[in-house]
Every structure is written in structure tokens, then in C-alpha cells.
VOPAGU-2260 file (C-alpha; in pm, 1 decimal, decimal comma):
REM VOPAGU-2260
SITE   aa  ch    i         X         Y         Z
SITE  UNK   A    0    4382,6   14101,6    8338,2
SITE  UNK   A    1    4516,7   14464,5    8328,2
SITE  UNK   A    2    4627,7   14594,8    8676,4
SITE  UNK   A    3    4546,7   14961,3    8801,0
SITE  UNK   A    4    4557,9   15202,4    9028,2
SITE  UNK   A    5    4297,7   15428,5    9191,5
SITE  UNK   A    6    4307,4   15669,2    9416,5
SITE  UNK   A    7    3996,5   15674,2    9694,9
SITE  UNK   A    8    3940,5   15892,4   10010,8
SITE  UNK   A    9    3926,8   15762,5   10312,5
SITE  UNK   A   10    3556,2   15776,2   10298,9
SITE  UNK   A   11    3530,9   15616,0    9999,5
SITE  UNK   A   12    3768,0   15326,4   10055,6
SITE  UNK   A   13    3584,2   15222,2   10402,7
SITE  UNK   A   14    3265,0   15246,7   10236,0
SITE  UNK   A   15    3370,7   15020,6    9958,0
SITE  UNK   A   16    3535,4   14803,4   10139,0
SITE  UNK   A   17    3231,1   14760,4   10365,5
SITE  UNK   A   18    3007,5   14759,4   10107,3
SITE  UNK   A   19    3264,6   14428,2    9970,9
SITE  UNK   A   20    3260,3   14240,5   10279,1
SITE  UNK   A   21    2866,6   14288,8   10325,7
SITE  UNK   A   22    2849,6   14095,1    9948,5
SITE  UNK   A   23    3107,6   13862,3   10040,3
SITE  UNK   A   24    3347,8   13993,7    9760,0
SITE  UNK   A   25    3678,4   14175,8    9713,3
SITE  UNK   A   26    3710,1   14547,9    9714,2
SITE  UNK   A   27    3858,2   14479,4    9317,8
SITE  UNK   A   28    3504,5   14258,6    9226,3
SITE  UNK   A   29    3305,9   14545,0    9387,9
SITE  UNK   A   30    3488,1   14809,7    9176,9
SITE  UNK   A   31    3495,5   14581,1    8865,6
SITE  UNK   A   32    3096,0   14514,0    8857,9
SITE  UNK   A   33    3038,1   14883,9    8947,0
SITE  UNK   A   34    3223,1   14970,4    8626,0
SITE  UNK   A   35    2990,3   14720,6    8432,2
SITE  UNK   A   36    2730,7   14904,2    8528,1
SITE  UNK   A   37    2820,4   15213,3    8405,2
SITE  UNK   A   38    3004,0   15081,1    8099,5
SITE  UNK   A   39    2771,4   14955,1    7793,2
SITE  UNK   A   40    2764,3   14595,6    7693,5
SITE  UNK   A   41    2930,0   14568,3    7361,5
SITE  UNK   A   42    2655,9   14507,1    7117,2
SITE  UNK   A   43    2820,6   14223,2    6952,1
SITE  UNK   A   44    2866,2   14032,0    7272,9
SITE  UNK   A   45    2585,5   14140,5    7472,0
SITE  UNK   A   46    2591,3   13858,4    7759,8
SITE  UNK   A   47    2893,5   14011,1    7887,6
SITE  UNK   A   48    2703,0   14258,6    8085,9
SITE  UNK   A   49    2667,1   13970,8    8287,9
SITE  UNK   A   50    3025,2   13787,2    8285,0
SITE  UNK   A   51    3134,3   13733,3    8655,0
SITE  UNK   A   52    2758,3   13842,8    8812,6
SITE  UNK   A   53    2686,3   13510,9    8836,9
SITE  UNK   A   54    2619,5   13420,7    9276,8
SITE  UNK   A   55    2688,8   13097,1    9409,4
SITE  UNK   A   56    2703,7   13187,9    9753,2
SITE  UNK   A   57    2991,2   13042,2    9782,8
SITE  UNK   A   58    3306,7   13271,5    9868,8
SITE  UNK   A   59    3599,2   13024,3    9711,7
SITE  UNK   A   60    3380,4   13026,2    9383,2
SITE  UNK   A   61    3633,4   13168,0    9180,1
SITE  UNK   A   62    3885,3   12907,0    9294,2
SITE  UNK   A   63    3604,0   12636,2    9135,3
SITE  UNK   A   64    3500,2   12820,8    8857,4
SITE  UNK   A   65    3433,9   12528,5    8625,4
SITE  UNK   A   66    3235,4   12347,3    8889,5
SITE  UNK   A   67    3023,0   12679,8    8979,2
SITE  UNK   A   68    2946,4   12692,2    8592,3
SITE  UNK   A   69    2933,8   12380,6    8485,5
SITE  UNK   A   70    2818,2   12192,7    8763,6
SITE  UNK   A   71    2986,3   11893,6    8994,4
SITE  UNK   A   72    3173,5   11606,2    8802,4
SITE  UNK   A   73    2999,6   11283,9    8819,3
């Protein structure tokens, strides 16, 4: 993963960051699957429009990715 910086007004950045905590996600995961949306898939891999969309409900999901995919080992 690539790190950047942004630069938001005030009124941007507490709207996004509500916006974040009403979805249950980090500020960076709201900005990231904005971007997807305005970003085209790339033609060749076109399930990656929805790579990281995927709700569990659960807000540690990323910390159990492999479970959240691929289910609970038996």
C-alpha cells in the first residue's frame, strides 16, 4: 500500500469523518471506496470494482480477513 497525503477543510474532514464512523469504517476506507467509485474497473480484472466492499458487520474484519472470506475453520 502507497501512503498519501490530502489536504481537507475543516468541513470536509468532519463530514468524512462522520460519514466513517456512521459506516463503521476508517476515514482512509471511506476515502479509498469513494475513489473506486469514481475510478474505472480495469477491464481485464473487472471484480476489483468490488475488492474490499465486501460487509461483514463486523468492525475487526480486516484483522480476520481469511475467516470473513473464507469462512470459520472447522
Amino acid at each position: 500500500m502507497i501512503r498519501t497525503q490530502i489536504s481537507l477543510t475543516e468541513t470536509e474532514y468532519a463530514a468524512a469523518k462522520q460519514e466513517a464512523a456512521r459506516l463503521g469504517i476508517s476515514l482512509a476506507e471511506l476515502l479509498r471506496r469513494s475513489l473506486r467509485t469514481m475510478i474505472p474497473a480495469d477491464e481485464s480484472r473487472p471484480w476489483m470494482r468490488y475488492a474490499g466492499m465486501v460487509e461483514s458487520g463486523d468492525p475487526d474484519s480486516s484483522r480476520n480477513i481469511d475467516s470473513v472470506v473464507y469462512g470459520q475453520k472447522s
